[in-house]
PyMOL Python script that loads the backbone (N, CA, C, O; Angstrom):
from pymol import cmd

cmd.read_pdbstr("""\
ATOM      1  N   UNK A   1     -20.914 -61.835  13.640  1.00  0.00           N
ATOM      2  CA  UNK A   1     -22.130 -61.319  13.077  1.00  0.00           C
ATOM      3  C   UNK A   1     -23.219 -62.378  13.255  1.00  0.00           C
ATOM      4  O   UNK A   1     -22.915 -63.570  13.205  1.00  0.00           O
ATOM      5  N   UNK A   2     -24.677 -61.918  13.493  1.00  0.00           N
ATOM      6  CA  UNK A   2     -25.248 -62.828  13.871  1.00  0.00           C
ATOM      7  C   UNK A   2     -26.909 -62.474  12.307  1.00  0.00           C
ATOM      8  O   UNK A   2     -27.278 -61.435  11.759  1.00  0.00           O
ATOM      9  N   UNK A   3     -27.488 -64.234  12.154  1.00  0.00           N
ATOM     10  CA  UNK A   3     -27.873 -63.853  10.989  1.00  0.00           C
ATOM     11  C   UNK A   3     -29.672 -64.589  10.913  1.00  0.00           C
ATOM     12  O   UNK A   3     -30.246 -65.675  10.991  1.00  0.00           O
ATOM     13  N   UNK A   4     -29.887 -63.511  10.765  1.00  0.00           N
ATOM     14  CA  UNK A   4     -31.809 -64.238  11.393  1.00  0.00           C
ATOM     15  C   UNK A   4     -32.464 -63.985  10.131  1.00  0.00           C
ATOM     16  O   UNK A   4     -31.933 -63.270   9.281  1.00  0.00           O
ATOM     17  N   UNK A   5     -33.896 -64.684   9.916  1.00  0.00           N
ATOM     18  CA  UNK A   5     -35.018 -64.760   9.024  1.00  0.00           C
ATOM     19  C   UNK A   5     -36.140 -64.059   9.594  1.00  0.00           C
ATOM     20  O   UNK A   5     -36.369 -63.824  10.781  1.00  0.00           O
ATOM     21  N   UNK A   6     -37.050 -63.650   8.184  1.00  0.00           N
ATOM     22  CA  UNK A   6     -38.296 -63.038   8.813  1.00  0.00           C
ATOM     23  C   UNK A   6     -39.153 -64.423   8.317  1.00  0.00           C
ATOM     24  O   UNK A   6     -39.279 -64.916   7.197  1.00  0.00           O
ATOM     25  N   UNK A   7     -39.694 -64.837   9.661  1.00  0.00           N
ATOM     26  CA  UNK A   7     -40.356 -66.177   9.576  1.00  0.00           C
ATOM     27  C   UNK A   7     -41.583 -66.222   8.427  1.00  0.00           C
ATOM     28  O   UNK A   7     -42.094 -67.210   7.898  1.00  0.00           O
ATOM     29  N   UNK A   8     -41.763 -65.330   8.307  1.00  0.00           N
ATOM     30  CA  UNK A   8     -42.967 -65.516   6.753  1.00  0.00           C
ATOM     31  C   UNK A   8     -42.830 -66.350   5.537  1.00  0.00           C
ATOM     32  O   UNK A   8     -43.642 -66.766   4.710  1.00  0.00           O
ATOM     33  N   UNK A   9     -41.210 -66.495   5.725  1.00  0.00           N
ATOM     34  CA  UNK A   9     -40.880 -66.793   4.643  1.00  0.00           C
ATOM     35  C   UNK A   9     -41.190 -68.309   4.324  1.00  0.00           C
ATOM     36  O   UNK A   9     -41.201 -68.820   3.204  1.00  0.00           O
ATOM     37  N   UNK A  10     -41.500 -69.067   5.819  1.00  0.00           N
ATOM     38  CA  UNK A  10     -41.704 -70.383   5.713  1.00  0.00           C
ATOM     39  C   UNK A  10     -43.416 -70.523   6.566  1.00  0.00           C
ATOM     40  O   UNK A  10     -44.009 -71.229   7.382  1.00  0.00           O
ATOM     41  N   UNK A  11     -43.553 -69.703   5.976  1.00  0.00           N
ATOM     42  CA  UNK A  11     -45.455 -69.950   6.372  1.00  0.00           C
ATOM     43  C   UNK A  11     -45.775 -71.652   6.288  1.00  0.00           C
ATOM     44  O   UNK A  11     -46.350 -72.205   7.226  1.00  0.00           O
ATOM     45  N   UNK A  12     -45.523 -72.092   5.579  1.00  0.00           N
ATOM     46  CA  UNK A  12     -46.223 -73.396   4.444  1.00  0.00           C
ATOM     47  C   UNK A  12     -45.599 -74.046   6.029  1.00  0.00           C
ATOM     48  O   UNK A  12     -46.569 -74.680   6.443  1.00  0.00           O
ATOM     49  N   UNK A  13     -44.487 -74.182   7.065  1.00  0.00           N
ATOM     50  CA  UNK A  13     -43.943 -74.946   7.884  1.00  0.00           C
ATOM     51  C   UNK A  13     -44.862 -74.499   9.327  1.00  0.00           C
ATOM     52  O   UNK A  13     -45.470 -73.466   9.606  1.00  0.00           O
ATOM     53  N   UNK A  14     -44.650 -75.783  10.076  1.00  0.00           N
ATOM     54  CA  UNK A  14     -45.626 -75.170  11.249  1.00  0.00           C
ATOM     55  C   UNK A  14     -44.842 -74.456  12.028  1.00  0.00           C
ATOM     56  O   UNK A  14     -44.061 -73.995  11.196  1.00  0.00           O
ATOM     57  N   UNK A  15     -44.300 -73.787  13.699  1.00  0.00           N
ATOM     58  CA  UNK A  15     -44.011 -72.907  13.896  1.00  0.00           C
ATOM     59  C   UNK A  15     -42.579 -73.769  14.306  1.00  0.00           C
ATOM     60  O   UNK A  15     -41.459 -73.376  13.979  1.00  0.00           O
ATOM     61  N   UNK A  16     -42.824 -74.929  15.028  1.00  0.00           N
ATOM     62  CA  UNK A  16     -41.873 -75.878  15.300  1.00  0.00           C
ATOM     63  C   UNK A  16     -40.741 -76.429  14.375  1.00  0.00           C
ATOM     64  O   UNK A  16     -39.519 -76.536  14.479  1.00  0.00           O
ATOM     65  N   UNK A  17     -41.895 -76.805  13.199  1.00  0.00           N
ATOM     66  CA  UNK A  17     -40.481 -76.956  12.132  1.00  0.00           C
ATOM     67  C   UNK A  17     -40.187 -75.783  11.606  1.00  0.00           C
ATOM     68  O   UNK A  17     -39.020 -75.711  11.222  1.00  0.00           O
ATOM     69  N   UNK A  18     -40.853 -74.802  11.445  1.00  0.00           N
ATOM     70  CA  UNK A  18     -40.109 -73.334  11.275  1.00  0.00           C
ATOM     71  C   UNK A  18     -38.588 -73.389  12.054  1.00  0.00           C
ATOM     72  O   UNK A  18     -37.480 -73.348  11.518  1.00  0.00           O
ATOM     73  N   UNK A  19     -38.877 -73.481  13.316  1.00  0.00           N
ATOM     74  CA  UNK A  19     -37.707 -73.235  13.751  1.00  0.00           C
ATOM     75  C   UNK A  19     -36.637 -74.067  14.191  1.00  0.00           C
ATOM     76  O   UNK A  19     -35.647 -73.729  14.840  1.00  0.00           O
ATOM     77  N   UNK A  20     -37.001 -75.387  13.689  1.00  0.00           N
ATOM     78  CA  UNK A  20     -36.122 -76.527  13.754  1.00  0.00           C
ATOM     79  C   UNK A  20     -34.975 -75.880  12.439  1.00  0.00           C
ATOM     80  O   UNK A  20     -33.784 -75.639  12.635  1.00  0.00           O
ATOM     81  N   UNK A  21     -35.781 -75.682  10.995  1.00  0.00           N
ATOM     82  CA  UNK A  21     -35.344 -75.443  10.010  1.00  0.00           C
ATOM     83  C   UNK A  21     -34.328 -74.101  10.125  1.00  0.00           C
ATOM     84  O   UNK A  21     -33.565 -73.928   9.175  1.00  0.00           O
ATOM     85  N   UNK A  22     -34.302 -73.523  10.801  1.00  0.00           N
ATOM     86  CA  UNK A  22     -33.780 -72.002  10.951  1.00  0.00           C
ATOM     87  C   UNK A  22     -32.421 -72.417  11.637  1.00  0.00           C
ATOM     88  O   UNK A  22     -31.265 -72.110  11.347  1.00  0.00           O
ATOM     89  N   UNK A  23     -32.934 -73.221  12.649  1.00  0.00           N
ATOM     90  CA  UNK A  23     -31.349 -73.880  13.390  1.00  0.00           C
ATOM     91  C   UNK A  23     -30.773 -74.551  13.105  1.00  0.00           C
ATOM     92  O   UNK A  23     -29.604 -74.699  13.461  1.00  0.00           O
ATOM     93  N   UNK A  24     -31.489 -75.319  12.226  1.00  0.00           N
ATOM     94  CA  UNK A  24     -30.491 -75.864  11.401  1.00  0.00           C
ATOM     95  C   UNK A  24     -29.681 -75.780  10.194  1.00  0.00           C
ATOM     96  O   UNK A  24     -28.913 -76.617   9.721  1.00  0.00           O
ATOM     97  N   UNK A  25     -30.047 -74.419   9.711  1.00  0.00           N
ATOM     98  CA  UNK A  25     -29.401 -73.583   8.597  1.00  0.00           C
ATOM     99  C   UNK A  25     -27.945 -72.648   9.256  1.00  0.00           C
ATOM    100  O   UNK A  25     -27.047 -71.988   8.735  1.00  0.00           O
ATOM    101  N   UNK A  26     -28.307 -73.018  10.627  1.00  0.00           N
ATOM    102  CA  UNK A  26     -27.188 -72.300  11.356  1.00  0.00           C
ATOM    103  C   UNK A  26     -27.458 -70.306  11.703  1.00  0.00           C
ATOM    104  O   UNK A  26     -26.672 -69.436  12.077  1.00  0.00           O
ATOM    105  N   UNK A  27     -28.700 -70.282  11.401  1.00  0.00           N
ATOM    106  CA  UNK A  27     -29.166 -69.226  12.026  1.00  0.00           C
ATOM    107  C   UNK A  27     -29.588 -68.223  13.394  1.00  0.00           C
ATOM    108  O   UNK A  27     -30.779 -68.262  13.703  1.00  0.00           O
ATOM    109  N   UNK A  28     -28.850 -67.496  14.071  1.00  0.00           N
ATOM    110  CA  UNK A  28     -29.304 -67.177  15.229  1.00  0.00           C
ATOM    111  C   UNK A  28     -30.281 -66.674  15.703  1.00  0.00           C
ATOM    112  O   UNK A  28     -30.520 -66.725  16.910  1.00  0.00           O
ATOM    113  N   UNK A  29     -31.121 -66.026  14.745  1.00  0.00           N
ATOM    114  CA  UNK A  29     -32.519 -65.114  15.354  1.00  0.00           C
ATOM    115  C   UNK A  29     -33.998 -64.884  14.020  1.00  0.00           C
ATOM    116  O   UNK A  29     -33.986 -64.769  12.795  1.00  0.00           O
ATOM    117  N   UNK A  30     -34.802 -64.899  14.769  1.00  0.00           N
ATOM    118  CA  UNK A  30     -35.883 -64.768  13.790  1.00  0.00           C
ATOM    119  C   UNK A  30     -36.813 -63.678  14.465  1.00  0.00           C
ATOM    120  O   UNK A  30     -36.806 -63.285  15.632  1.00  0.00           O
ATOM    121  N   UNK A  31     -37.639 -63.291  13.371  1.00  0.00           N
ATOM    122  CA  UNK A  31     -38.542 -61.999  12.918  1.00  0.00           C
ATOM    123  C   UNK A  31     -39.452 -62.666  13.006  1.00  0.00           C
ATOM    124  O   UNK A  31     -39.568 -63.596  12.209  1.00  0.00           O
ATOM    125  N   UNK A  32     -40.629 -62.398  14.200  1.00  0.00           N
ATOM    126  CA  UNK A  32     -41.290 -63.364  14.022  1.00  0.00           C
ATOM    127  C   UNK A  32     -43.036 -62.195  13.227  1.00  0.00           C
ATOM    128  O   UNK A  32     -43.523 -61.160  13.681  1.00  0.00           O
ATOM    129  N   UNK A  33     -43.362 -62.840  12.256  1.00  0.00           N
ATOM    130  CA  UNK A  33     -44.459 -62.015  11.669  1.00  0.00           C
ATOM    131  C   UNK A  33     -46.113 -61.897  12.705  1.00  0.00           C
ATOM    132  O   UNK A  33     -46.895 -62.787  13.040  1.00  0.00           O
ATOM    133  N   UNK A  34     -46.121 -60.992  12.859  1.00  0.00           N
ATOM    134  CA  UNK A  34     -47.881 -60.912  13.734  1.00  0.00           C
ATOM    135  C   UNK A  34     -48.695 -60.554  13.047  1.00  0.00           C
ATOM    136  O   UNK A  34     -49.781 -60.667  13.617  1.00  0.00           O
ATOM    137  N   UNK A  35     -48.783 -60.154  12.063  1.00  0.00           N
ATOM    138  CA  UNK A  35     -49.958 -60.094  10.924  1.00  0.00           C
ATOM    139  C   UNK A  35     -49.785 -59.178   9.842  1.00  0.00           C
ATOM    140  O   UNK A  35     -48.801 -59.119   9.104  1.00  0.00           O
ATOM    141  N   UNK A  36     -51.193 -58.202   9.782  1.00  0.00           N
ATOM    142  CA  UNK A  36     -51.177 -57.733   8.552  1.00  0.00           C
ATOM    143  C   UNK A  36     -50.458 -58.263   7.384  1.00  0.00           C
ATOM    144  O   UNK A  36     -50.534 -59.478   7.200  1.00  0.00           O
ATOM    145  N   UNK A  37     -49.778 -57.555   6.573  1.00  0.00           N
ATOM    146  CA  UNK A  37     -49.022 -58.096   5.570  1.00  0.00           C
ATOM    147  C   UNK A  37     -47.915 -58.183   5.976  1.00  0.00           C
ATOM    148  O   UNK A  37     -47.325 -57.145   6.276  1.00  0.00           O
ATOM    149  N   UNK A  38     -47.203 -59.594   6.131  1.00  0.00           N
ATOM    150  CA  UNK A  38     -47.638 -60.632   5.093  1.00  0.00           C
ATOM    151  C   UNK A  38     -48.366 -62.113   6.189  1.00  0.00           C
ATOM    152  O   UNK A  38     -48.345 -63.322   5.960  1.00  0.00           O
ATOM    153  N   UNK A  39     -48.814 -61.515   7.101  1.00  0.00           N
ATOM    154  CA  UNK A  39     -49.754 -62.523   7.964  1.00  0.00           C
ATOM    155  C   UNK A  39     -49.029 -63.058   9.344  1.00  0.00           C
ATOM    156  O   UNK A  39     -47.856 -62.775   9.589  1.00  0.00           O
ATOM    157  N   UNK A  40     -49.613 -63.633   9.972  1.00  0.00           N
ATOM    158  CA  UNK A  40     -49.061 -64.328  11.196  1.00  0.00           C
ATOM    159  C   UNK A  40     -49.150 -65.716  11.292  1.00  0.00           C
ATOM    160  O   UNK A  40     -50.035 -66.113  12.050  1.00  0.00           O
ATOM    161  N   UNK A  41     -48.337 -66.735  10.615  1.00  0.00           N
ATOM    162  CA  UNK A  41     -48.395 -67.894  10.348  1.00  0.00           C
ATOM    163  C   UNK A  41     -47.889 -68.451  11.562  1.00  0.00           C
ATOM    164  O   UNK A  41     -48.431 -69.414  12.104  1.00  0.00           O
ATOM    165  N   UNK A  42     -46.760 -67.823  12.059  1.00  0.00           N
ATOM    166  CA  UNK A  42     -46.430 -68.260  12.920  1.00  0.00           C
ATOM    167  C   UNK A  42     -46.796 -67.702  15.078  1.00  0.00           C
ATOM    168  O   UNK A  42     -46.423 -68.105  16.180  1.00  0.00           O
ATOM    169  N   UNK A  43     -47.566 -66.779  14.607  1.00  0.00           N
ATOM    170  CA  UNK A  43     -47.878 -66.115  15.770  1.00  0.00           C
ATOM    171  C   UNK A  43     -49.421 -65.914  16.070  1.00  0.00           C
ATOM    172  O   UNK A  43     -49.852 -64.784  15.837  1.00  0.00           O
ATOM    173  N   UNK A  44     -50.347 -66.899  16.575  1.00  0.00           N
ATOM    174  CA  UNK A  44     -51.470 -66.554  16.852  1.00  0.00           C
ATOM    175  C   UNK A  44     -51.545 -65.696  18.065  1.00  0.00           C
ATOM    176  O   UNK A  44     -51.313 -66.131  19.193  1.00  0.00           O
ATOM    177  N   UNK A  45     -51.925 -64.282  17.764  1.00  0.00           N
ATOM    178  CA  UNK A  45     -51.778 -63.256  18.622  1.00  0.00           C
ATOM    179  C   UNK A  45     -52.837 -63.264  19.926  1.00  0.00           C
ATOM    180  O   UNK A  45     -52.688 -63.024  21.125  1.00  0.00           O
ATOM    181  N   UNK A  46     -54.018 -63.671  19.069  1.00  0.00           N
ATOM    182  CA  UNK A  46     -55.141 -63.822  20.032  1.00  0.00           C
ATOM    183  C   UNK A  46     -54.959 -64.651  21.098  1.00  0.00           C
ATOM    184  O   UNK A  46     -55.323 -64.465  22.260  1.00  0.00           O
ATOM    185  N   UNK A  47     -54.393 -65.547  20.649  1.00  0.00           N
ATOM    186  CA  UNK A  47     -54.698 -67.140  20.978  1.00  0.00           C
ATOM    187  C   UNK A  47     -53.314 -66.761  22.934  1.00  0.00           C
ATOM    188  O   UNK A  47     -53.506 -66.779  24.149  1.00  0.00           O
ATOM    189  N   UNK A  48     -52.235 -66.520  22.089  1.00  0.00           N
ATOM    190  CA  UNK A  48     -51.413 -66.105  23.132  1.00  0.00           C
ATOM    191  C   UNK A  48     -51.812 -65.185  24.085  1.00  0.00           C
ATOM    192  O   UNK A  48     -51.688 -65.493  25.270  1.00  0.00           O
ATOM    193  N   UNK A  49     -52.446 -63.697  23.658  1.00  0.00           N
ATOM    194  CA  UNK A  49     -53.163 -62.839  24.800  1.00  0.00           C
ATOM    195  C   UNK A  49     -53.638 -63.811  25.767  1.00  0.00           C
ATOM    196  O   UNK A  49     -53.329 -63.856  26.957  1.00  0.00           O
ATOM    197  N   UNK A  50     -54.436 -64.600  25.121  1.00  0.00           N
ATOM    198  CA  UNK A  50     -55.912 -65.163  26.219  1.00  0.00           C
ATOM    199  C   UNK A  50     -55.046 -66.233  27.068  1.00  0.00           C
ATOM    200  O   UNK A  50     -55.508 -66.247  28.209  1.00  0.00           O
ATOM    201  N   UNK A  51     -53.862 -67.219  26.930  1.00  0.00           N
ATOM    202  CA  UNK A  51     -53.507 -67.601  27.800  1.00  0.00           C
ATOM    203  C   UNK A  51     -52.095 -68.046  27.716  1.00  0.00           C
ATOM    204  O   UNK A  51     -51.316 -68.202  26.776  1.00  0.00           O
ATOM    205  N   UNK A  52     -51.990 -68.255  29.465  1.00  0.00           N
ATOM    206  CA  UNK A  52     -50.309 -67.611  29.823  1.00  0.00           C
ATOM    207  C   UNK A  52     -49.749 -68.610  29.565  1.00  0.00           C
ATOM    208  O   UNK A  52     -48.568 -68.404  29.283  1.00  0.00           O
ATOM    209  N   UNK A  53     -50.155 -70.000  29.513  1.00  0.00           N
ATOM    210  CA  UNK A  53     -49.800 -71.242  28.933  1.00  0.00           C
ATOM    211  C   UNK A  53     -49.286 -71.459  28.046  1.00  0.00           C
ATOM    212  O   UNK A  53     -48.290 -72.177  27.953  1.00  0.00           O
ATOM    213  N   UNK A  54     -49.934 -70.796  27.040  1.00  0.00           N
ATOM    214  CA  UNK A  54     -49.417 -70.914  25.642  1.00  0.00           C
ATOM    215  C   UNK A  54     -48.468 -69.687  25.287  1.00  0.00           C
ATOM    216  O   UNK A  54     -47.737 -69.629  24.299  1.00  0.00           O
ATOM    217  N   UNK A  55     -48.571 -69.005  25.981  1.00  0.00           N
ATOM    218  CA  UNK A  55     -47.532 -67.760  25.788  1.00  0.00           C
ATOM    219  C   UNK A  55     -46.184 -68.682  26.467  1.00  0.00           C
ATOM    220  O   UNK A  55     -45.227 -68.955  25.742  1.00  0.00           O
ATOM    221  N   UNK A  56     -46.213 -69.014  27.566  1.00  0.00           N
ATOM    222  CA  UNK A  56     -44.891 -70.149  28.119  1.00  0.00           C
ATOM    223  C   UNK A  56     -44.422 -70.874  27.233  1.00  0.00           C
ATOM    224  O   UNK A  56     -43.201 -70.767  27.113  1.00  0.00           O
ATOM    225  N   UNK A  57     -45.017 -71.719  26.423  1.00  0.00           N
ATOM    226  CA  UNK A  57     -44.851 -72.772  26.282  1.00  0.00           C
ATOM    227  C   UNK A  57     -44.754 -71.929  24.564  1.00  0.00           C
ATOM    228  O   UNK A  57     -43.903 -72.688  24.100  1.00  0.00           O
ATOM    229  N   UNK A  58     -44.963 -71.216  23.734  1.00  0.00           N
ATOM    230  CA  UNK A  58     -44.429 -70.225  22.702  1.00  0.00           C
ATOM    231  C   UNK A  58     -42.876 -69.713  22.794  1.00  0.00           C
ATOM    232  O   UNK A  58     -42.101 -69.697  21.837  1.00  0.00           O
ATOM    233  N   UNK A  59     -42.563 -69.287  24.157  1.00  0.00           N
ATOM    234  CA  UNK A  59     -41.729 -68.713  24.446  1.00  0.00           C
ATOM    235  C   UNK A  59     -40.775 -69.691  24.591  1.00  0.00           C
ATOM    236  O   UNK A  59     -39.742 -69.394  23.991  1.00  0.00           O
ATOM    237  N   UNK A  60     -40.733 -70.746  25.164  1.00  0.00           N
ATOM    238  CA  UNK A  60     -40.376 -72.073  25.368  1.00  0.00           C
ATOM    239  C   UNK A  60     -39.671 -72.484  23.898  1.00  0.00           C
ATOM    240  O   UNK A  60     -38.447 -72.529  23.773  1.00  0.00           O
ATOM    241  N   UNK A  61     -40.354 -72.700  23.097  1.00  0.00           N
ATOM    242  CA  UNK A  61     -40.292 -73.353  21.554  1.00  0.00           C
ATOM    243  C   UNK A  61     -38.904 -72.227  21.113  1.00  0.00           C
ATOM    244  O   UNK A  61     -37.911 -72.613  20.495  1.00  0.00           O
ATOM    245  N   UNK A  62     -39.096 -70.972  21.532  1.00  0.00           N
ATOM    246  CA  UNK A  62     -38.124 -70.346  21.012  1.00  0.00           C
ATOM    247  C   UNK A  62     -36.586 -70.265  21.980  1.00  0.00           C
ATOM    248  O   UNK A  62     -35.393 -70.317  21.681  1.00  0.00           O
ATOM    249  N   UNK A  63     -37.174 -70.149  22.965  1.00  0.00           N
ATOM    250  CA  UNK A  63     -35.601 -70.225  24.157  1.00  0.00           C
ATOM    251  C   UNK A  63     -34.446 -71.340  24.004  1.00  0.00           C
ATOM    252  O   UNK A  63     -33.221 -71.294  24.117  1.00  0.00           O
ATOM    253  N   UNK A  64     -35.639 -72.664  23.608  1.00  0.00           N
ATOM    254  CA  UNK A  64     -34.939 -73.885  23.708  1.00  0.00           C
ATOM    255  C   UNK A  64     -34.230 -74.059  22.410  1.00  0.00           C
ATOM    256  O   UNK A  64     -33.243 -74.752  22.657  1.00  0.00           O
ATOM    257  N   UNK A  65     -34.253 -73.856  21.557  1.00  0.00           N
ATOM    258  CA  UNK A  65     -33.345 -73.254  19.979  1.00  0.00           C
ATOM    259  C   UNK A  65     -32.334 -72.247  20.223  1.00  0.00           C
ATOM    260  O   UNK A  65     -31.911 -71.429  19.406  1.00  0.00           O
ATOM    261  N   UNK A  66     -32.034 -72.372  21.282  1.00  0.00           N
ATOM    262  CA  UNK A  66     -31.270 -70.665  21.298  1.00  0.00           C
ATOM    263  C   UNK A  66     -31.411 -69.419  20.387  1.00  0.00           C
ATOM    264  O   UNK A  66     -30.772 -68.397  20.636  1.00  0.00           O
TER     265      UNK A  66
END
""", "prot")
cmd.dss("prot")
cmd.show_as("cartoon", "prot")
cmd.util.cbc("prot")
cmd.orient("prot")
């Protein structure tokens, strides 16, 4: 069985230690929040549309955590 978080829950953490913290709880997958309620702390939506860089290098932060 595999056991993931909905990342909101650690808003107050940046997206990195978000997910340092998740792997290291021994967690396999996360929910990642895009807005409305309860916000996108961890997903600047805009910011990623506008470039492919940061969408890589987003995608990156999460691949490399398994």
């Amino acid at each position: 069985m595999k056991l993931g978080v909905f990342t909101v829950l650690f808003a107050n953490k940046s997206f990195e230690d978000m997910l340092d913290h998740v792997k290291a709880d021994g967690l396999d997958a996360v929910e990642i929040g895009t807005g409305g309620y309860p916000g996108n702390a961890h997903c600047p939506i805009d910011e990623l549309l506008e470039d492919e860089q940061k969408r890589k290098d987003y995608l990156e932060a999460v691949t490399s955590r398994g």
